[in-house]
Structure formats: structure tokens, C-alpha cells
N, C-alpha and C positions, 0 to 999 in steps of 0.2 A: 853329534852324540845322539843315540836314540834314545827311546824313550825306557829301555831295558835298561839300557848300561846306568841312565839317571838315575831311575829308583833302588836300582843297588846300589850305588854309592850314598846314596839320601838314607838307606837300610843301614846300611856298613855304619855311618856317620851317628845314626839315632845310637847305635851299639856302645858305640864309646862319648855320648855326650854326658855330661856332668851333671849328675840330681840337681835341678834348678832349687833353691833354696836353701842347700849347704854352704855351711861358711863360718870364716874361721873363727874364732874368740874373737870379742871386741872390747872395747872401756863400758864397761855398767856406772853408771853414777850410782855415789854415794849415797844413803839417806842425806847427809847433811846438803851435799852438792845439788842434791832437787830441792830441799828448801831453797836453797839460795834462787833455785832457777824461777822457783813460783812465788818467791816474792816479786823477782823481777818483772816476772810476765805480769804480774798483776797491775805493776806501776808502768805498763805499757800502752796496758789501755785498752786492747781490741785486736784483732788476727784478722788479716787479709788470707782469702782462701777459695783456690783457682780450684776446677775440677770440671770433670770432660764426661763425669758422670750424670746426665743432665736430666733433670725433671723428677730425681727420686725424692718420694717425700721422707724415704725413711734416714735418707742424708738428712734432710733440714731435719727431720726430730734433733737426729741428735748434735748436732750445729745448734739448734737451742737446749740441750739437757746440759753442754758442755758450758752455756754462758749460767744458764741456771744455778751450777757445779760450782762456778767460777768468778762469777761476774763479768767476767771478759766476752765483750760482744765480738758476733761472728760476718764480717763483710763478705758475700761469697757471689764469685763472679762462677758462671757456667757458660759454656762453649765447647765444639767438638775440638775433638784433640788434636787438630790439625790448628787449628785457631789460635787453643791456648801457648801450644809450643811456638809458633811464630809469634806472639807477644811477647810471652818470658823473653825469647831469642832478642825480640828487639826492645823491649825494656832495659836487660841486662847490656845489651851494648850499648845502648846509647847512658846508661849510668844512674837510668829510672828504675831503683829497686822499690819495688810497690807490692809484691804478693809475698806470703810470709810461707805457705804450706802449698803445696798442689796436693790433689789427688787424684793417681792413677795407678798404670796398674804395673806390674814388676818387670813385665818386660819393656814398657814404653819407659820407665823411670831407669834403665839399664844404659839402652841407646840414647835417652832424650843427656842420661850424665857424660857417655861418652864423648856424643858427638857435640854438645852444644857446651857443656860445663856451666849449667845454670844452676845445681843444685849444690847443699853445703853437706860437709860430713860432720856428724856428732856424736858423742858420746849414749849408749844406748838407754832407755827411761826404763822407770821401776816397771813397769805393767809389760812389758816386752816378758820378764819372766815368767808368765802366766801363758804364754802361747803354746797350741799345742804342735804336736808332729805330726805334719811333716813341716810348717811355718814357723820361720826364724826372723827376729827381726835383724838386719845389722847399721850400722854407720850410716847407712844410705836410704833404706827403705825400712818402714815398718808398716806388718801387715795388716789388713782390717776388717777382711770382707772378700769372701769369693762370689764368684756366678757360677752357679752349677747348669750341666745341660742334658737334657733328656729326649724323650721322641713326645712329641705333642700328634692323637687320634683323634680322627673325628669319629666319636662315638656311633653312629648313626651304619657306618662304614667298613669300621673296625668291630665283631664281633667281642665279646669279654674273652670265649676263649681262642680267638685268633690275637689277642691281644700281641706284641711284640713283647719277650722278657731279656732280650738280650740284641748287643749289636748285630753278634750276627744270625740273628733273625730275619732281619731287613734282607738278606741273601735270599728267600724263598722267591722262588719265581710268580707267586701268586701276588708280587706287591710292582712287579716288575712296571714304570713306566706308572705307578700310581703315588711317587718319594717328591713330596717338595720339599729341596734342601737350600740350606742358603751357600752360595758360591764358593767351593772349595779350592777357587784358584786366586781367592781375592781375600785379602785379610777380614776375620771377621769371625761369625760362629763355625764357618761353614771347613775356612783350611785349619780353626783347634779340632772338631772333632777328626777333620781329613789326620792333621800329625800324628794326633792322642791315640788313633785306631790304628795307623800304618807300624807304630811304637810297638801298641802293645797286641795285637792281633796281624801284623803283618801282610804284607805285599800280595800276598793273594786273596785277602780279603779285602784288600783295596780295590785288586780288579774284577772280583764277582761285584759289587756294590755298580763299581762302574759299568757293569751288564744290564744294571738294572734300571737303563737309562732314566735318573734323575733328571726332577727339572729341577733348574736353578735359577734364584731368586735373589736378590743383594738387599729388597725391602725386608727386613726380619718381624716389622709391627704391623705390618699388611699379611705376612707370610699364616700368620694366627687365624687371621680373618676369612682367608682364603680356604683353610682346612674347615673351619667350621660352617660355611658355604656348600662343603663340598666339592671342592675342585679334584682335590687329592687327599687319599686315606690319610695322611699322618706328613711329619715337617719336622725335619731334623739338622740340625739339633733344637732344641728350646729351651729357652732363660727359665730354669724351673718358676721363681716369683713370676713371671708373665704370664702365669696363668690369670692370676689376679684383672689381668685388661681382659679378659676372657670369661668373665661368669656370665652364667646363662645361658650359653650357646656349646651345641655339642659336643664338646671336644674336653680331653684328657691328657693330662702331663704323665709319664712312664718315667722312674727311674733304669737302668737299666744293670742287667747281671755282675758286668764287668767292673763298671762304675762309670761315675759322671766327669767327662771331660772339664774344666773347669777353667776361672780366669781370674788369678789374685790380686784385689785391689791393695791398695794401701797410701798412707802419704810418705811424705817428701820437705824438707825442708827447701826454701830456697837459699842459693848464695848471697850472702849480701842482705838478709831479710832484716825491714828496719825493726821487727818487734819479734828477735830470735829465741826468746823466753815462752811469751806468749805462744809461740809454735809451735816450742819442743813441748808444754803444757797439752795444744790440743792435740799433737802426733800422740803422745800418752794415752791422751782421754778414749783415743778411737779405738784400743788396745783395751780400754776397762770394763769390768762384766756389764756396766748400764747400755755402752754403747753397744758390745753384743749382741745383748738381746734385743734391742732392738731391730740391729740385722738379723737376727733368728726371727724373731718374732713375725717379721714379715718374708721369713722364705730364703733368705739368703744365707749363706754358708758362714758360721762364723769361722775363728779362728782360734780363742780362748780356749784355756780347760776349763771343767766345771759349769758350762750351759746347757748342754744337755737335756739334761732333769727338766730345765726350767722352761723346756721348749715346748709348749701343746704338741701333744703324741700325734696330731693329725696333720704338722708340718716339721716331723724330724725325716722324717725321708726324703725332705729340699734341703733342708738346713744343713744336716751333714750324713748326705750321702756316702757311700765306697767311693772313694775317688780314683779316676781312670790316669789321670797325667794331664798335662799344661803342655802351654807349648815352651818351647825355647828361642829366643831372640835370636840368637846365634846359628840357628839350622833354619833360621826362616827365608832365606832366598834359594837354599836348597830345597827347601818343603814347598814350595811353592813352586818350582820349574818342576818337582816329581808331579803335584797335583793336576799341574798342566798336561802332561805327558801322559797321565794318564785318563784324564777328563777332558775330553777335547771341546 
């Protein structure tokens, strides 16, 4: 198959795949049904709480606002997501149920329920009805927190008005061979924004981009460092909050025209969890305006209505950006042989 006939099917395929996050009615508990759930979680004791999102502090805040809230202390193991899914995997088999919640993100919670069946399905928590659109929670996932992504300049490099305001910006030939991107053929920042632009800007903007002979990087917390150096004008995509490891040195985070590619976190219940109160309790809590803001407050996208307002005006355009599209689990071994074929 060549590398034409790929991407048009990979095209054809983006055309009819299904709004990720649509879904159908589910069981809401009752007012009285959540009493019930939080007296239990209470006489539980504490929540075990796996997550692959590692070293954010704005995770532990609110892992501590939650027991603050609650009394319910928070155990929380971290490790990359390749780590934690072969634990659950062999926890769950050998009949060691020990983590109560994961957190990850909605495509990894998709495939990690299909293929391994570690996680439980529940009835949906009061704070889910506070979500806005396009984020739903249902039985399986509930949302928490996105990553937004933008073009990170090194000021020095990038004049203000050569600035880049849009994707396809990055098309002028003047940048030609000057893009550090991170690897659009390997999972990662590099093939969301490759899906999210082929989606919504199409196949020929995939392959002007590809003219523009990119270098590619797989290190994304190096890739920061590397622009402010100087090596290359600008690094695409970047974790809007990763500006933050970045003060002081020349460089600039850009939202951009179309919008920001993004990556939906959220938890998870586990199957079999020995303290399934205390879970459904902090899956809630991560869904409530405290914990929000939080994630707003430090740059990340929330989820909620009603934060907004409460966001300092000088980081609502990380918080919540126009959003460009996500990727899809389901087109990802297709989106990834088109990425190939086209970025050799």
C-alpha cells in the first residue's frame, strides 16, 4: 500500500469517526444514594491512588484539599503508564486488589478497560453534572483536567510580528528546517497534534508541514530547553503549563488560531477496589469547583462550568483555550502508519 492510498483511508476514516466523549444516558445517583456512598467511604479509611501523571504538584494539592474536605487520606503511587498498566494487570490477576482509582487519560482508560478488564463500572457522582461541553462523564470515566498544546518561540529568534497565530503558519518557508517537533510517528505530543491537524486542516497541510523538514525529538522536557538555547525557532507542540519549567529564559508559549490540540485526563475506578466509597468520593471530588481551580489556577484546562471568572485573566488562554480535537483510540494504528508515510 502506498503512502497516498494510506492517508486517504486514514482521511475517509477521521470522516466518519464518532465525537469522542459522546455517550449515552447513564444511572446519576440519588441525593440519598451519595449519602449512603460517603458515609461509607468515610468508614473506609483512606484511597489508594495509581497515576502516570508524575511529578505534578498540582495533583498532590488537590490529593491533599480532598482529605482536607474529607478526612480521608490519599496513598498515591506514580509511575509511567506502561508500569502502572502491567501492575493493575498483574495485581488483578493474581487476586491483589490494592489500588482504589487510577488516573489517566480517556483514551488509555478506553483500551487499558477493553483489553485488560481491570476497571469497575458505576453509577455517575453528583459533580459530573457540573461538566461542561464538550466533557461527559459516564460509568467508566470521569473527567478532570485537560493538557492543552500550543507552539513554544524562542523569543530572541521569533520576532513579535513574525510571531506564528496559527497552524498553518508553521507552512511559510521562512521556518523551513528551523520546527522542533516532538515525534509524529510515536505516541505522544507529537502524533495528537499530527491527528488533530490532519482532522481538522487536512492532508495537504500535513504534507506542506512535512516540507518543512522538521526535526524530531521524543525528549519533550529537553525539547523546551533546547529552543531557549537556540537551536530552533519554536517546538511544537507544547504543554501550555510547561511554560512554568521555563521562566526566565527566552521563549514564549502561543495559543494558536484554530485551537489547541489537547489530552483528557480523568479517573477510573478500579475493579474489585477494596475501598469503593472512598473512590467513587475522590472520582467526585476531582469533578468539584475546589479541584478545578486548582487545575486552572496552574495553567491546565479545566472541565467544569462556572471557573472561568475565577481564573486570573493572565492564564485563561492555557486554561481554556478554543479547542482544536483529541485524538481517538480507535484510529490510532491508522493515524500512526499515515504519520509514517508521510514523515519518513
Amino acid at each position: 500500500m502506498n503512502g497516498r492510498i494510506a492517508t486517504a483511508r486514514f482521511a475517509l476514516a477521521l470522516m466518519t469517526t464518532v465525537i469522542a466523549g459522546s455517550v449515552s444516558a447513564q444511572t446519576q445517583m440519588s441525593p440519598a444514594e451519595w449519602d449512603k456512598v460517603v458515609a461509607a467511604g468515610k468508614a473506609e479509611g483512606k484511597v489508594i491512588y495509581y497515576t502516570a501523571h508524575v511529578g505534578n504538584p498540582l495533583q498532590t494539592a488537590i490529593l491533599k484539599a480532598f482529605t482536607a474536605r474529607t478526612g480521608i487520606p490519599v496513598e498515591a503511587l506514580e509511575a509511567r503508564a506502561s508500569e502502572l498498566r502491567e501492575r493493575t494487570r498483574a495485581e488483578q490477576t493474581a487476586g491483589r486488589f490494592t489500588a482504589d482509582v487510577t488516573f489517566t487519560t480517556d483514551g488509555q482508560a478506553a483500551v487499558i478497560d477493553k483489553d485488560d478488564k481491570v476497571f469497575a463500572r458505576h453509577s455517575i457522582t453528583p459533580n459530573a453534572q457540573a461538566l461542561r461541553a464538550p466533557f461527559k462523564a459516564d460509568d467508566l470515566f470521569a473527567p478532570s483536567m485537560i493538557l492543552n498544546y500550543g507552539v513554544l518561540v524562542n523569543t530572541s529568534l521569533v520576532k513579535p510580528e513574525d510571531e506564528p497565530k496559527s497552524w498553518t503558519d508553521l507552512t511559510d518557508p521562512k521556518w523551513k528546517g528551523k520546527i522542533l517537533s516532538d515525534d509524529t510517528r510515536a505516541i505522544g505530543g507529537g502524533y495528537l497534534w499530527f491527528f488533530t491537524t490532519f482532522n481538522a486542516l487536512g492532508e495537504k497541510y500535513q504534507e506542506a508541514m512535512a516540507a518543512q523538514n522538521l526535526v524530531f525529538t521524543r525528549d519533550q522536557r529537553e525539547a523546551g530547553r533546547r529552543i531557549a538555547r537556540g537551536e530552533y525557532a519554536m517546538f511544537i507542540p507544547f504543554i501550555f503549563p510547561d511554560i512554568n519549567n521555563l521562566k526566565g529564559l527566552p521563549v514564549k508559549v502561543l495559543p494558536m488560531a484554530e485551537g489547541a490540540p489537547y489530552v483528557l485526563y480523568g479517573a477510573v475506578q478500579m475493579r474489585n477496589a477494596p475501598r469503593p466509597n472512598a473512590a467513587l468520593m475522590l472520582i467526585d471530588f476531582m469533578m468539584s469547583e475546589e479541584a478545578q481551580l486548582i487545575w486552572a489556577r496552574g495553567g491546565h484546562g479545566f472541565v467544569r462550568e462556572g471557573i472561568e471568572d475565577k481564573v486570573p485573566p493572565e492564564l485563561r488562554a492555557f486554561a481554556n483555550p478554543k479547542l482544536l480535537g483529541t485524538n481517538d483510540w480507535r484510529r490510532q494504528d491508522e493515524g500512526l502508519a499515515a504519520a509514517k508515510k508521510l514523515y519518513k
